[in-house]
Each structure stands twice: as C-alpha cells, then as structure tokens.
N, C-alpha and C positions, 0 to 999 in steps of 0.2 A: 728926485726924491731919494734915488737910492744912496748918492754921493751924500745928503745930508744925515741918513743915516751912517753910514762909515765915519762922518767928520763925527758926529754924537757920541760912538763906538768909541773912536781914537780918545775923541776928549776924559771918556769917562777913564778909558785903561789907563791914562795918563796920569790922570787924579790917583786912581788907583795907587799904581805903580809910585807914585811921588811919596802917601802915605809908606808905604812896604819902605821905604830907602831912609826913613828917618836912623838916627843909631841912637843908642840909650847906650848905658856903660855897666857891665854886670859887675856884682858883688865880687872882690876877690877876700881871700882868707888865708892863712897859713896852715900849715897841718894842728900846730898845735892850737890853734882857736877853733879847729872843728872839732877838736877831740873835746871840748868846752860844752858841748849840745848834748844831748840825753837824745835826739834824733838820730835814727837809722837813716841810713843815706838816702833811702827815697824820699821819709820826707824831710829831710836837707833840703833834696834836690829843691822840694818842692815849696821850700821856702824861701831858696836863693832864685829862684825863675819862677815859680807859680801864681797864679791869680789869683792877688789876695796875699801873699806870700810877704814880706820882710823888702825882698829885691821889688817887689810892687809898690808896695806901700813907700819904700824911699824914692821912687821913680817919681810919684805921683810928686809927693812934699817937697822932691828938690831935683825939680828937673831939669835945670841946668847946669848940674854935675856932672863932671869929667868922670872921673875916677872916684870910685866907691871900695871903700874898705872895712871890714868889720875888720873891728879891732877889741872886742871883748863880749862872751859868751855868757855869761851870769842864770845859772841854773838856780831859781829863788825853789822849784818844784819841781826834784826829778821826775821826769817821766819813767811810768815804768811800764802803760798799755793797760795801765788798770784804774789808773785815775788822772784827772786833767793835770797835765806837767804845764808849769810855767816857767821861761825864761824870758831872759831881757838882752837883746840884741842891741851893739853899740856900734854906729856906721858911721865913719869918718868921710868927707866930700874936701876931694880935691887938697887933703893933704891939712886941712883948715877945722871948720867946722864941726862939731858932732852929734847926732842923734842917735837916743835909743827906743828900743821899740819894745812892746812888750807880746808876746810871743805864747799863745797857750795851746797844746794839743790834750785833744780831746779824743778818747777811746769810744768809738760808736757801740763797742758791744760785742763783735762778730768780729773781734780781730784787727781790725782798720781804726785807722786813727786822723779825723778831720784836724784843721788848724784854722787859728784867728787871730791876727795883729793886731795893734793898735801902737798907737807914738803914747810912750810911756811920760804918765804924766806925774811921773813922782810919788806916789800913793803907793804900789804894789810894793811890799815889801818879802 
C-alpha cells in the first residue's frame, strides 16, 4: 500500500512540475513606447505580467506566439488618478500579426488604481 501511495505522490508532482515547465513569451517594448502609457511603473508592471493584464489577455488570444511586441501605446484618456484613463495597446506576434487591446485604469478612491482589458473592438475612440 505504501509503494502505491509514493507511485500516486510521484505521479501527481510530475503532472505538477510538467504544468510549471510550460514557457509563454513576455511583452517586450522599447523605452520610447513606455513613455507612450500614462502608467506609473507598477502598474506597467502590472499590465505587462498581471492577471488580467495586456501580457494576459494576449497570452490567452494567441497562444502560440513566440515573441510578443508592443509596438504602440495610444493614450485616447490620460490617466491622471482621478478619473478612469484609457489606452489602446498594440501587440505584434512573432514579427507578423497585430492586435490591440483596450486598456482602462480605474482610481478606487484611496489612492490605488485597479485595471481592465479588453481586445479593442474598434468603437473606443
């Protein structure tokens, strides 16, 4: 019985571990298209890696993308911490293709400022 639990143990850390190994390919950018965001660097950060985030939302739409490039930042509503900023995020996959995204942060009130994506459907101007 006990060997069958080990073998169960092994199997599962296996599974485990195989998901952890997968690779996704992060957003890269240039200096001058982050200067393009009305975003403070955290949440950049938290747009280019967060859940929910820009680098999320293209992971999901085009997951068999090598390389991911924003290649245009488009501030339609500067953010300024006082009212919801929108932008439009432009990602290029593997040098080809490109989507944009539409991008709005939201001031909770207290200082903090949540965020919400969405694959820009042409409407927001």
């Amino acid at each position: 019985m006990r060997m069958k639990k080990q073998l169960i143990l092994i199997a599962t850390l296996a599974v485990f571990l195989s998901g952890c190994a997968t690779t996704s390919s992060s957003l890269t950018y240039t200096p001058e298209i982050r200067k393009m965001s009305y975003a403070d660097n955290r949440l950049f950060r938290g747009m280019l890696s967060g859940i929910g985030g820009v680098g999320f939302a293209d992971e999901v739409s085009f997951p068999n993308a090598k390389v991911r490039t924003i290649t245009k930042i488009e501030a339609i509503v500067p953010y300024d911490n006082r009212q919801t900023g929108v932008e439009r995020w432009t990602v290029q996959h593997d040098g080809q293709d490109t989507c944009s995204y539409i991008a709005r942060f939201i001031p909770d009130g207290r200082g903090g400022t949540t965020f919400a994506v969405q694959k820009d459907d042409g409407k927001t101007k």
